[in-house]
Kinemage of the C-alpha trace (Angstrom):
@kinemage 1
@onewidth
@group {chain A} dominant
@subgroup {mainchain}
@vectorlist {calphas} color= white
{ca unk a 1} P 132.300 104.218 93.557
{ca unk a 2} L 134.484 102.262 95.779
{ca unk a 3} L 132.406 99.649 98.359
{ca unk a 4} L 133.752 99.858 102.049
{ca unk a 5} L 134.340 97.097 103.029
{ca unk a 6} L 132.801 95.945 106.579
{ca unk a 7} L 135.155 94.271 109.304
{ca unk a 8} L 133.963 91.049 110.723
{ca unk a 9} L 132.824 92.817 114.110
{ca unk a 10} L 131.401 95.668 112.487
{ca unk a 11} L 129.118 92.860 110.573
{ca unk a 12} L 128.257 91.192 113.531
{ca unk a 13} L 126.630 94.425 115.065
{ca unk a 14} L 124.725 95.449 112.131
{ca unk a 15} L 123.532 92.131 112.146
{ca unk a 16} L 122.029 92.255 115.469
{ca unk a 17} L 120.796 95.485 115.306
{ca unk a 18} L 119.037 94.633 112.327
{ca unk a 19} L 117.856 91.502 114.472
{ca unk a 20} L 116.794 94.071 117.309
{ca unk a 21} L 114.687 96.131 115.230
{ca unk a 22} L 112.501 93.228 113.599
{ca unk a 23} L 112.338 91.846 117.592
{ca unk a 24} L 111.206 94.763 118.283
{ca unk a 25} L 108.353 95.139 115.602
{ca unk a 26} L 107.282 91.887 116.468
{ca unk a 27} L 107.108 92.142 120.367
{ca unk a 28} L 105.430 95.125 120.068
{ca unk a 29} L 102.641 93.311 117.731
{ca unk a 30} L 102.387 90.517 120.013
{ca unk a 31} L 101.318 92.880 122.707
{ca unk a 32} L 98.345 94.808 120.446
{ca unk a 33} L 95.113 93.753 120.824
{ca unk a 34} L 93.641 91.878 117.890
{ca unk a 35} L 90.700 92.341 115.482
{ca unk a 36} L 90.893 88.827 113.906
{ca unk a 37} L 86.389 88.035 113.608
{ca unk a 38} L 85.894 84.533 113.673
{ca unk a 39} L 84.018 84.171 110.601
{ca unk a 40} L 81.556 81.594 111.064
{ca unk a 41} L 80.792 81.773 114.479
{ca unk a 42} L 79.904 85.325 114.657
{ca unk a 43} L 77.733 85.661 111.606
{ca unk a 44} L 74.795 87.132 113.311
{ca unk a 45} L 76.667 89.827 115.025
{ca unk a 46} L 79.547 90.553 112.476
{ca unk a 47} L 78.959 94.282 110.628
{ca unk a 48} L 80.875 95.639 108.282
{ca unk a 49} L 82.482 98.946 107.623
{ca unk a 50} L 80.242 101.946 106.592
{ca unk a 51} L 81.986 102.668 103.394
{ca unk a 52} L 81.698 98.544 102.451
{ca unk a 53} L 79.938 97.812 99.132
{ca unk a 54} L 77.624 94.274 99.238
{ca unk a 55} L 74.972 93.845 97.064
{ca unk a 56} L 72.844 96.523 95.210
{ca unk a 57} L 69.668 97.308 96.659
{ca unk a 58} L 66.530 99.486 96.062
{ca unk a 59} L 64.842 100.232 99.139
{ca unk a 60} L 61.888 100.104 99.648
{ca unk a 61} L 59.006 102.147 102.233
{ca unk a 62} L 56.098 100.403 104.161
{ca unk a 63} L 53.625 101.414 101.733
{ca unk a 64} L 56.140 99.551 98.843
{ca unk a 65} L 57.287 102.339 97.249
{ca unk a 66} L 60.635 103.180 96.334
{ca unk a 67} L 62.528 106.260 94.259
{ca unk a 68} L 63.369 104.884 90.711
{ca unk a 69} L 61.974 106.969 88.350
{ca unk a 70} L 63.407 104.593 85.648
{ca unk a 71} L 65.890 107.436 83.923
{ca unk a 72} L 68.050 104.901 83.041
{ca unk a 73} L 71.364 106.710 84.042
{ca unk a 74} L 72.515 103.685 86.111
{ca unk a 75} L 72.346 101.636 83.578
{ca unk a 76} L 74.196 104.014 81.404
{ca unk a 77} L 77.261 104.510 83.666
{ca unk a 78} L 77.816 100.876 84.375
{ca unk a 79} L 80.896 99.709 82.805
{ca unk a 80} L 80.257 95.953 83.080
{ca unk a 81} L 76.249 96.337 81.844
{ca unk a 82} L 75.378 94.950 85.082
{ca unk a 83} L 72.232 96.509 85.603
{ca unk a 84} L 68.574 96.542 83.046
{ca unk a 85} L 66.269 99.067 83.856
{ca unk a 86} L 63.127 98.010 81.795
{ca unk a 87} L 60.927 100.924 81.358
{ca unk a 88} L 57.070 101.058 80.046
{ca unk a 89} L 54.857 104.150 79.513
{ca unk a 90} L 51.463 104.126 79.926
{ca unk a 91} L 48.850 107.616 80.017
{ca unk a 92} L 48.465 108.716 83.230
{ca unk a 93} L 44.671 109.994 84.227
{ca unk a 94} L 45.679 113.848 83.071
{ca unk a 95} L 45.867 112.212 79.477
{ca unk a 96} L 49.891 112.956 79.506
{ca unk a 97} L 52.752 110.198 78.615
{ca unk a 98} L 54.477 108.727 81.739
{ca unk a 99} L 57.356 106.189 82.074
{ca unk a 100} L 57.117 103.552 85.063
{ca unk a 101} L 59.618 101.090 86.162
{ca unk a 102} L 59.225 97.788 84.603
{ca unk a 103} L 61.860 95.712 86.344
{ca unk a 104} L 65.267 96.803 87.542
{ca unk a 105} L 67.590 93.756 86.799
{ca unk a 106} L 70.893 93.387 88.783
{ca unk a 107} L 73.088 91.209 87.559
{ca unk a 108} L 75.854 90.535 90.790
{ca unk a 109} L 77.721 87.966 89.070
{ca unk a 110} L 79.477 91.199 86.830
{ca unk a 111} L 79.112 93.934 89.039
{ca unk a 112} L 82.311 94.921 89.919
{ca unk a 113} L 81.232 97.341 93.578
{ca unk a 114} L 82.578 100.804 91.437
{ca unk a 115} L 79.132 102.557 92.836
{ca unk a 116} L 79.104 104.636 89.750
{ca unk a 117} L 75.603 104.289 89.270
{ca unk a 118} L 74.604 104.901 92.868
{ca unk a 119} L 76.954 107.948 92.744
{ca unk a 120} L 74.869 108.899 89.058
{ca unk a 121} L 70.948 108.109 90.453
{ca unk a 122} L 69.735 111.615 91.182
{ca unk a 123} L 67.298 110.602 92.971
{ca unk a 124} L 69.070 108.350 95.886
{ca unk a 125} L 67.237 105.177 94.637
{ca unk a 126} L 69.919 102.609 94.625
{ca unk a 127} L 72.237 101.634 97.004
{ca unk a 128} L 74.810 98.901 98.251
{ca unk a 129} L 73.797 97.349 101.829
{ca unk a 130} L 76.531 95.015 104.208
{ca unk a 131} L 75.756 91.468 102.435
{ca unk a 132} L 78.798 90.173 101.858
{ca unk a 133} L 78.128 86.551 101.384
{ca unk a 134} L 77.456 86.054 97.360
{ca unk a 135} L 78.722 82.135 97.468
{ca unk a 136} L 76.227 80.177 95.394
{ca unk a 137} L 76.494 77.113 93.469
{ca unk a 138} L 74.135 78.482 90.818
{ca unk a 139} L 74.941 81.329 88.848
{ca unk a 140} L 71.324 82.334 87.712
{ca unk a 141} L 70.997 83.197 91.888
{ca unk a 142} L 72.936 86.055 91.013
{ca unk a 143} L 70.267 87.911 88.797
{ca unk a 144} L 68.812 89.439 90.799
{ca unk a 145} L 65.494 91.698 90.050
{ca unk a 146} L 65.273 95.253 92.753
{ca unk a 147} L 62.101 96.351 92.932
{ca unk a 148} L 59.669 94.303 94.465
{ca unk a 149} L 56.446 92.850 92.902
{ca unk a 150} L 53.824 96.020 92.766
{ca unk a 151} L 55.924 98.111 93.829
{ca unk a 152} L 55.451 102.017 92.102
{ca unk a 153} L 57.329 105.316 92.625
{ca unk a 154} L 57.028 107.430 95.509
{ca unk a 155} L 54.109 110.254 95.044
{ca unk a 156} L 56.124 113.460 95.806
{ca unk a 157} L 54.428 115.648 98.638
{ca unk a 158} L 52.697 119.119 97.688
């Protein structure tokens, strides 16, 4: 294909159209208002988006119960092995075979936020919260263990 050659005028306009249209971009950014959060300052007040991903939580009611029924299905769909759910079973009064949540172990240092396993809990028992600020100088600070010393699994209502 045969270039066409420009003429020296012809240059010069395309030039400063070209010039125009990234003036104009920028002018109209100048004028928008800005979301820049300073960081520090506003740490108390600073919330993140709904659909952020922070650290992995089990919550937990007043009378320190939460929903883990210690399936195990988080743990299975994890692709970096980030979370333990240690299990026991002990005999309920009925005389019948019952597992109980251990400890749920969290390990943030190789989660990777996919939410697979809060997506696979079918019972709603895990989820991420809006900490954002993992910086530690110690990486053992980032095992972290869920559910909360003598805490047990909520009774389901009749």
């Amino acid at each position: 294909m045969e270039e066409k050659k420009q003429t020296y005028l012809g240059g010069l306009a395309s030039a400063t159209r070209s010039l125009c249209i990234g003036l104009k971009t920028t002018m109209r950014e100048f004028f928008t208002p800005k979301v820049t959060e300073q960081y520090p300052e506003n740490r108390k007040e600073l919330k993140m988006f709904d659909r952020f991903r922070g650290t992995l939580i089990m919550p937990h009611n007043e009378q320190n119960e939460h929903k883990c029924v210690a399936c195990g299905l988080c743990q299975m769909t994890c692709p970096n092995d980030s979370i333990r759910v240690v299990s026991e079973t002990i005999t309920a009064e009925d005389g019948k075979k019952k597992k109980i949540l251990a400890r749920y172990e969290y390990n943030l240092a190789s989660c990777m936020f996919c939410q697979l396993c809060v997506n696979a809990c079918p019972h709603n028992a895990i989820t991420f919260d809006q900490v954002f600020e993992h910086a530690v100088f110690d990486r053992s600070k980032l095992l972290l263990t869920l559910n909360q010393p003598g805490s047990h699994v909520e009774e389901k209502k009749k």
